[in-house]
C-alpha positions in Angstrom: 7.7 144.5 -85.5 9.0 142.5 -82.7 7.1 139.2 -82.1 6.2 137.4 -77.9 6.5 134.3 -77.9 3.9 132.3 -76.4 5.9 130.7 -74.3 8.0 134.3 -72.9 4.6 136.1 -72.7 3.6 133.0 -70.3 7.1 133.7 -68.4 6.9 137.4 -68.0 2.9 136.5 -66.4 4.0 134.0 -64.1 6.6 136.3 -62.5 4.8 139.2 -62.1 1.7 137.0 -60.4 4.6 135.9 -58.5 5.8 139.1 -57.6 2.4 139.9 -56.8 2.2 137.0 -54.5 5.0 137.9 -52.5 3.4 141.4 -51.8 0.3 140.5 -50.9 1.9 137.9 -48.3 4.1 140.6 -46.7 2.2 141.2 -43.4 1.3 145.2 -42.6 3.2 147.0 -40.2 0.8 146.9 -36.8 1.5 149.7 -35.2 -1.0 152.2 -36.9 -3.2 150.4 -35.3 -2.0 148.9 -31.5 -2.5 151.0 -28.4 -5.6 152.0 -26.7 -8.9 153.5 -28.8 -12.1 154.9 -27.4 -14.5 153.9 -30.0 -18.3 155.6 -30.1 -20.8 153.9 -31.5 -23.9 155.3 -32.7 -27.0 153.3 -32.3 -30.0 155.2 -32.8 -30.6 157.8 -30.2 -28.0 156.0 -27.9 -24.0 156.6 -28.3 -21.9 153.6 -26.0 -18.7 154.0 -25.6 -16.1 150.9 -25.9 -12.2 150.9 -25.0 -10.1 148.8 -26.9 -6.9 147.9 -26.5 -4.6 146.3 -29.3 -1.1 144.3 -28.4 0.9 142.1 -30.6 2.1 139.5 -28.9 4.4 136.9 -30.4 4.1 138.6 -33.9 0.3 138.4 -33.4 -2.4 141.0 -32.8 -4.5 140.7 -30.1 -6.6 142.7 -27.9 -9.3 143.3 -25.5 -12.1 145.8 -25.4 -14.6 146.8 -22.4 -17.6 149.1 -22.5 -17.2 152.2 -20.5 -20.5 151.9 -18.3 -19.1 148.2 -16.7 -21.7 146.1 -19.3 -18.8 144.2 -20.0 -15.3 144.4 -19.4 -11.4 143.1 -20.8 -13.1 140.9 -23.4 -10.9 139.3 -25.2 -10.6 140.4 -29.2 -11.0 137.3 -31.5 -10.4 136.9 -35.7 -8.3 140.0 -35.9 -7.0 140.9 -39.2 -5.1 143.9 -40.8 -4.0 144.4 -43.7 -2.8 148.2 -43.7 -6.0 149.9 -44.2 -8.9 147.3 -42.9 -9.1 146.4 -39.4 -11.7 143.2 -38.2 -12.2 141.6 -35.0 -15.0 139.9 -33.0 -15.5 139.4 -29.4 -18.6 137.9 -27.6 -20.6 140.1 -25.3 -23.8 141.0 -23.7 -25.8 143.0 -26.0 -28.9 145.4 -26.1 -32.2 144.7 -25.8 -32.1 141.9 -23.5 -28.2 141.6 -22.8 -27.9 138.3 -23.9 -24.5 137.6 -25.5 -23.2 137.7 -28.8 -21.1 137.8 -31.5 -20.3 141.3 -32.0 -17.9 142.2 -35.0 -16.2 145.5 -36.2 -15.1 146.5 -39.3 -13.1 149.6 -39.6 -10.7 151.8 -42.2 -7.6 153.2 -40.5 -6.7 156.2 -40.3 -3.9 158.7 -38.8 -5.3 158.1 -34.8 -8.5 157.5 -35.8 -10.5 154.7 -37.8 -14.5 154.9 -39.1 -16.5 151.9 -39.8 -19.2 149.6 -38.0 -20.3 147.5 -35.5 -22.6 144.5 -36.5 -24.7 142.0 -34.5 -25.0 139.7 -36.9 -27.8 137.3 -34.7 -29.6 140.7 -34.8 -29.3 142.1 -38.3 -28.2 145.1 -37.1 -25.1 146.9 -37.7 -24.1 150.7 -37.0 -21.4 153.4 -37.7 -18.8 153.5 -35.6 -15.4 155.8 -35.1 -12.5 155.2 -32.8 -9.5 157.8 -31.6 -6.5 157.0 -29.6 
């Protein structure tokens, strides 16, 4: 029987953790997510209807997003992140009951055209499913 060293079996570890560092740094290809989504989002009894629109400017995504019935519109996207299968951003914005504005923040999985997930108030405690479609 073959016997590690302590000091290869310490070698081999640190080059796959950096191997695995290097992956985890590569940045996702953007493009299953920039274009323009219709998102729904369910709230109770009530379904609004956002359009958000995702660029990458500079090698960065960014975006804007209005809500179809004029409550708010080309706001721009802040805290983006993607990472090939999560999608988050914030943006500021009147909200219901009393349209005072807040952080709102989304939180989707992405799909082939579509992605599911929520939209959170956080100053509310509230948060609710959401789906978006090119």
């Amino acid at each position: 029987m073959k016997k590690i060293s302590l000091c290869g079996l310490l070698v081999a570890a640190a080059i796959i953790l950096t191997a695995a560092g290097a992956a985890a740094q590569e940045k996702a290809d953007p493009s299953k997510v920039v274009g323009a989504w219709t998102i729904d989002v369910y709230a109770g009894d009530t379904t609004y209807v956002l359009k958000l629109v995702v660029t990458v400017t500079d090698g960065h995504l960014e975006g804007k997003i209005s809500e179809t019935m004029g409550a708010f519109a080309d706001v721009p996207l802040g805290d983006l992140f993607y990472d090939g299968q999560s999608f988050r951003f914030s943006f500021v914005s009147p909200t219901p009951p009393d349209g005072l504005a807040r952080t709102v923040k989304a939180d989707f999985k992405v799909g082939m055209d579509k992605m599911d997930g929520a939209i959170s108030v956080p100053d509310l405690e509230m948060s609710v499913e959401a789906k978006a479609t090119r």
